[in-house]
N, C-alpha and C positions, 0 to 999 in steps of 0.2 A: 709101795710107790712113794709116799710120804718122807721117807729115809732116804730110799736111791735118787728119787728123780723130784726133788723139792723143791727143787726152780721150775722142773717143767710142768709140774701139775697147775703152774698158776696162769700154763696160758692154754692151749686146747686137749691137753696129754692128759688120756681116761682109759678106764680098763680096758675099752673097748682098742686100743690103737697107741697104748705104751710101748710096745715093739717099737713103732715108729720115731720114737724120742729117745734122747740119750741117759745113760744113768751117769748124774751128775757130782756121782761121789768118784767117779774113772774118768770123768771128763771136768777138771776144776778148771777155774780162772778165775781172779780177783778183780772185786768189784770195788774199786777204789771210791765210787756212788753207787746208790742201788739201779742195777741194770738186771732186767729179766732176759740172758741169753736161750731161747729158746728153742731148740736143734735137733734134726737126729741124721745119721750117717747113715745111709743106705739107696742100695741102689734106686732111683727115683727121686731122692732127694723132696724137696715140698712142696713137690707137686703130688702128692699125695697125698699131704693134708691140708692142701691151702683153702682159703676161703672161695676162691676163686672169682669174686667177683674182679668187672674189667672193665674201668673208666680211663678212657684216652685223654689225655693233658692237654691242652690247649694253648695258643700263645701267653693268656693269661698268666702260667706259668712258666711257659718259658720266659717271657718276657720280666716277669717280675723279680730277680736279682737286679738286674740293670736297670731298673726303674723305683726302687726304694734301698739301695745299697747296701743290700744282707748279702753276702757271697759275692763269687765273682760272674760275669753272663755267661748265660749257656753259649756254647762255639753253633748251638742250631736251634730253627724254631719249626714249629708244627708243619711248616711245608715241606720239611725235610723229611721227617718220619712219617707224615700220613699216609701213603702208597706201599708202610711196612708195616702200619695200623692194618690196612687192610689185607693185607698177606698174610700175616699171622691170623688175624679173625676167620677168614675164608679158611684156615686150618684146622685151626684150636678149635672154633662152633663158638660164636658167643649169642647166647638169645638175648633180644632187647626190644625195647620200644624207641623211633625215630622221633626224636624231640624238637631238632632246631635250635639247640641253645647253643649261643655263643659259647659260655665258658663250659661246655662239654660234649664233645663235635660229637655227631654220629655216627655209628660206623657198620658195617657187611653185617648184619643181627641175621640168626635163624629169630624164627617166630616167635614175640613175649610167653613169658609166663605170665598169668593172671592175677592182681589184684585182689583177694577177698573182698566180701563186702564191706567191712570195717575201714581198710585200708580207702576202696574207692570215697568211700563218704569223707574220710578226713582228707584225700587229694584235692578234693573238690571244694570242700569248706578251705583248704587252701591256694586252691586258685583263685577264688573269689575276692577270699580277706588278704592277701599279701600278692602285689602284684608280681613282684619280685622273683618268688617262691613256688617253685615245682616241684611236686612229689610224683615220682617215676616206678615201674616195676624195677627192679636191678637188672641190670647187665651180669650175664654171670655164665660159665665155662660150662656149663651144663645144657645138654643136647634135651632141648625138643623136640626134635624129630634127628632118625639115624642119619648121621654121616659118615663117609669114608669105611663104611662096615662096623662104627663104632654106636652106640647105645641103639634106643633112645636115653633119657634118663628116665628111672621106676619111680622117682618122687617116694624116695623112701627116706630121704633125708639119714642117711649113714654113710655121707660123701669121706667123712676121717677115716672110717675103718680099709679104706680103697676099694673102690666100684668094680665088681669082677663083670659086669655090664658094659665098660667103656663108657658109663653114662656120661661124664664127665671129662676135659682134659688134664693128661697127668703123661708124665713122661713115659709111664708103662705100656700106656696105652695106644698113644700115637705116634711121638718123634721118636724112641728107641725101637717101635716095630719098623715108622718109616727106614732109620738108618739100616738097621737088619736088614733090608729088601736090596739096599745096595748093594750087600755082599763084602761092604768096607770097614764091618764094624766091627772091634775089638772092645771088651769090657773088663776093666782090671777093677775090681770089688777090692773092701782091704787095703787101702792103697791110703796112707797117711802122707799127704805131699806136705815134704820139711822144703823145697827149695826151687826154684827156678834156675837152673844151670846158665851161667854168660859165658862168654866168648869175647874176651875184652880184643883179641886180633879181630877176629868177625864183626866185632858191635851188632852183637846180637845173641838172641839167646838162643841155645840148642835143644833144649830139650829140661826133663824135670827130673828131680830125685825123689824115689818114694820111700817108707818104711813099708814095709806089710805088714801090717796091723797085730797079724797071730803068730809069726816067726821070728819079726821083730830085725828082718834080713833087711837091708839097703840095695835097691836096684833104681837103674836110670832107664827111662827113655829120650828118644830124642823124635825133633820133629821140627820144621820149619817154618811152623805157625802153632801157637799153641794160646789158647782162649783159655783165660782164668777165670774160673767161675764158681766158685767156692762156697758162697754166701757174701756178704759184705765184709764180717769179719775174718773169717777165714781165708780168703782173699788178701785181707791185709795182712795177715800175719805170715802168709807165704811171704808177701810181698819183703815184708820189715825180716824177715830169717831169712832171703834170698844176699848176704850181704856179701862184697868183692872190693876187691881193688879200685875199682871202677865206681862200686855204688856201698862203699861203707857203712850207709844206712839206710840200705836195701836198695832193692831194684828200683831204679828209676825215680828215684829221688831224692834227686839233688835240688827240687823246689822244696822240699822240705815237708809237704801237704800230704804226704802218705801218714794214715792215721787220723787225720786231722777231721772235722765238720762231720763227727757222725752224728746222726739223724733217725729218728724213728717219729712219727702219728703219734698225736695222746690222744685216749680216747678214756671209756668208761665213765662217760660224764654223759647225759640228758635226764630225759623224765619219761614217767609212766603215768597211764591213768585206764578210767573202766567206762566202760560205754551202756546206756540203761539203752538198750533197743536191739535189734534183728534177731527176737526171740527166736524168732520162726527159723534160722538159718545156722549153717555148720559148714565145716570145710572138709574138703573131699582128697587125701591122702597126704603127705608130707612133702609139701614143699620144699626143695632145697634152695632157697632162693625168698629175699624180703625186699623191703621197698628202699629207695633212693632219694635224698633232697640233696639235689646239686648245690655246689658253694652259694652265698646268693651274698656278701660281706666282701667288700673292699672290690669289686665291680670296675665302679665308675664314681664320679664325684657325687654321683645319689646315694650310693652305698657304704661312701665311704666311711671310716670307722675312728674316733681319735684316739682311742684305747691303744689298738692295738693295728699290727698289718698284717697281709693275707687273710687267711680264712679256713672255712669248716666247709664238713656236709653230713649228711644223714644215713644211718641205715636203720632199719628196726623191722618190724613187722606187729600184727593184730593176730591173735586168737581167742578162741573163746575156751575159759576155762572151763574144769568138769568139780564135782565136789573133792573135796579133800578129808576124809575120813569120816566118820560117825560108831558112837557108843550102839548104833541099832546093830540087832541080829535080823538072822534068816531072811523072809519073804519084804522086811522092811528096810534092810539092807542093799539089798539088790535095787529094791525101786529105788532109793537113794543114789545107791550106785551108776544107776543109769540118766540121773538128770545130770541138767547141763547148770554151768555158773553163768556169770559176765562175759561180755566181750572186752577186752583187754586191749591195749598199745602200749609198746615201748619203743623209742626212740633214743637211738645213740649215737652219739658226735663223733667222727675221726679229726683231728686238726693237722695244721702244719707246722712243723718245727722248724723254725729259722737255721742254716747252718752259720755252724759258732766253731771257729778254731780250737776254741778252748775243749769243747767237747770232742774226744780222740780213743784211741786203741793203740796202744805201743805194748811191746815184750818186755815180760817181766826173766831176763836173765839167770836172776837168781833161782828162782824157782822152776822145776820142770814137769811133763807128766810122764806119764807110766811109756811112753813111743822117746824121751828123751827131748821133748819138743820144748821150748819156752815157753809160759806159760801168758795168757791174756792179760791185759790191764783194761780194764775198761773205765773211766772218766767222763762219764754224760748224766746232764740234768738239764730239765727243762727248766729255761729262763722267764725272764717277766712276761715278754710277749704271750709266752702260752698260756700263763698263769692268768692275764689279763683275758684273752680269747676265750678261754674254759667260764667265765661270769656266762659269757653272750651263749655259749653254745649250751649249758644249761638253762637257760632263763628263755631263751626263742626254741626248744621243746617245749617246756610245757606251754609257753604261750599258742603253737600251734595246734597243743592238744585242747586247750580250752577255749579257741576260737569254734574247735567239730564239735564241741560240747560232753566232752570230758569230764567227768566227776573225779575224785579222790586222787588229782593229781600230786606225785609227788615225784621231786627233782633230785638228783643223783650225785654224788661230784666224788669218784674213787680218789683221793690223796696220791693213795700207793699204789695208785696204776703207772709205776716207774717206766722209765725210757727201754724198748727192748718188749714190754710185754704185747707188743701190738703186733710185732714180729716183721716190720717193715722197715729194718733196718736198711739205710742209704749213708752212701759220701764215703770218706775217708781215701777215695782215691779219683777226684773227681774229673769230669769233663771241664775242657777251657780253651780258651784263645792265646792265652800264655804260656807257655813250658815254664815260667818261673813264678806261679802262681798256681799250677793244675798241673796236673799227670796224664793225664788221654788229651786227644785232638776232636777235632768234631768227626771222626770215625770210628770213637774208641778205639783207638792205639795211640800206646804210650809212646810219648813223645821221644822220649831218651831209648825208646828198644822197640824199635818196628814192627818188627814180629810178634808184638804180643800184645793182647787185643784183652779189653776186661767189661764184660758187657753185663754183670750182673746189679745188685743195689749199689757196690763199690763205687761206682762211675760218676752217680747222681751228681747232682749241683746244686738239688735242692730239693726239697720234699713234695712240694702242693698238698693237697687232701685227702687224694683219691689215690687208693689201690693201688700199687705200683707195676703188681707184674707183665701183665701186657703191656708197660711199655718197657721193661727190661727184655722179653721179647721181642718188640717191634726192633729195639739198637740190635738186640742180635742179629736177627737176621740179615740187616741193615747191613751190619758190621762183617760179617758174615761175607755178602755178597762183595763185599770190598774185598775184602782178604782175597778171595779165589781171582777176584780181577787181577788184584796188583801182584800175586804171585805168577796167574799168568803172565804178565808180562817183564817177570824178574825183576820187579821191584822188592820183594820179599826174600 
């Protein structure tokens, strides 16, 4: 694994679920900065290894391009997506706890997961000591109780290896069985899409060309709407190898911005520490799922921050550790073996990545892979902002560890936690109010080619903190629901 898949083992790719990732000695691209592209083909895509946690954005975020001048504004703000927040959650199952916070709306929760005892003591030594500051169970894709014929979830916390319970949402488990039930589904596996077919008479696009992956044969379909959804970068590279008469430098862009403001979370940055108390207590099966501290930095003028702008949040969780080896044999062994250690916290930052032009994904011409494809260029590094933001997000862990009375703290800050290893790639084909400035419209569709809708991380306009994919599905469906409108009525 070490050999073939050396970029992927640096982000969740383990014995248990290397199927799932690709081997990176068949799949190159060039890292013009270090980018950890972290991927794998196959039917399900990452929804089968995703984190799943699922925080809804708030105007806070929408609103903030147009209000400190990073990017350009989102073409929608939270009133537009929230009725698709909640569509998709009434789907997906997201369990949560109802908070009230402005900057993280609540939404349709099955029932929380519980807190440990570790976890509740340090929520509460932070409500008290920081007004600001709330520590929450997560929001996360995993069923507490069955829905739609799918889990519960077993709390076996082996969510990478995929759930043969449906404990969790993943494309295996509910949107490919839903489409199935229609009787309209067709699945072409193997399918290396080199291009988006135009129609420069039509102005529009007809359809896609694929390679087959094993035969290495060229065949097309066609269709009258076709949703690109690729990954982010994937996506773009359709996008930038789809070129014609029309779009010389790819589909639909002639704004120039395909490529452009890619974006991923730095994280690998807080602090740890050990807790002397609840001898008496332990925790009762594996949790798939840890705790949440919502952004709580650059708010409002109390929060505000002169370093740097936007902001962070939290995930980590407590346990109690068990021993860790011993020189004892036999009957002194085992008692060893069966006692317990410390109780434990770790806490770690996700941040946001401002989008920056400069940071992009264009084809490398020169070079191809084994399908004939041009190969990636990838160009992103995190700028001062984040660099500046990463002090505060180490430095307010441990402080909120040593407020619940934490011992042996010590604070984190990964260097070479490069852009890409968090896996929340965004931008490069984004939402806007300009066609000469952006690429989509505020219904994801591209502006210069109607027919074609791109509702994945490509789209973003900007990062915020939190988890992205619930809201890449909220646009879809969103998006989604337009498309079937306006074909109805032959606008499509």
């Amino acid at each position: 694994m070490r050999a073939e898949q050396h970029i992927q083992v640096r982000g969740f790719c383990n014995e248990h679920n290397s199927h799932f990732f690709v081997n990176d000695l068949e799949n190159p691209y060039n890292q013009v900065k270090p980018f950890d592209w972290i991927r794998g083909y196959h039917v399900g895509g990452r929804s089968l290894t995703w984190g799943r946690q699922c925080y809804r954005w708030s105007d806070l975020d929408f609103e903030a391009n147009a209000k400190d001048g990073f990017g350009v504004d989102w073409p929608i703000r939270y009133k537009d997506i929230e009725p698709w927040y909640s569509y998709v959650e009434k789907f997906v199952g997201v369990s949560g706890s109802l908070e009230g916070l402005s900057q993280l709306p609540d939404g349709d929760f099955l029932p929380p997961m519980e807190m440990n005892c570790l976890e509740q003591h340090i929520a509460g030594s932070i409500k008290s000591t920081f007004a600001e500051r709330t520590m929450i169970i997560g929001r996360v894709a995993n069923l507490t109780r069955g829905l739609n014929q799918r889990g519960p979830c077993q709390f076996r916390n082996a969510c990478d290896r995929g759930c043969p319970f449906s404990g969790y949402f993943s494309s295996n488990s509910a949107t490919l069985p839903a489409a199935r039930a229609t009787g309209n589904l067709t699945i072409r596996p193997d399918s290396v899409v080199a291009e988006v077919i135009y129609d420069k008479e039509k102005k529009r696009a007809i359809g896609v060309r694929i390679i087959d992956a094993t035969t290495m044969q060229s065949e097309e379909y066609y269709a009258k709407i076709i949703f690109l959804n690729a990954s982010t970068i994937g996506t773009t590279s359709i996008l930038l190898n789809s070129v014609s008469d029309a779009f010389p430098d790819g589909l639909g862009n002639s704004s120039g911005q395909v490529g452009h403001n890619l974006m991923d979370h730095h994280y690998r940055v807080g602090a740890t520490g050990n807790y002397d108390g609840f001898k008496d207590q332990y925790t009762s099966g594996r949790r798939a799922n840890g705790i949440y501290i919502p952004r709580f930095r650059n708010l409002d003028d109390k929060s505000k921050q002169k370093d740097y702008v936007r902001g962070f949040g939290y995930q980590g969780s407590a346990s109690r550790g068990r021993f860790e080896g011993s020189e004892k044999i036999g009957i002194e062994l085992k008692q060893e073996a069966a006692s317990l250690g410390d109780w434990g916290m770790w806490l770690g930052s996700w941040g946001e990545q401002l989008p920056n032009y400069d940071n992009k994904v264009t084809l490398n011409k020169e070079k191809k892979d084994k399908w004939g494809m041009p190969l990636v260029d990838i160009d992103c590094e995190f700028k001062d902002n984040e660099w500046a933001m990463r002090k505060d997000m180490m430095n307010s862990a441990a402080e909120m560890l040593d407020s619940a009375g934490l011992k042996n703290i010590n604070t984190f800050d990964d260097t070479k936690s490069y852009p890409g290893l968090c896996i929340h790639e965004m931008g490069t084909a984004r939402m806007g109010k300009d066609p000469k400035t952006s690429v989509l419209n505020k219904w994801n569709q591209m502006h210069e080619v109607k027919n074609v809708f791109i509702t994945d991380g490509a789209c973003m306009t900007s990062s915020a903190c939190q988890n992205p994919s619930i809201t890449y599905m909220a646009l879809t469906a969103r998006a989604t629901d337009y498309a079937v409108t306006e074909l109805s009525k032959g606008n499509l």
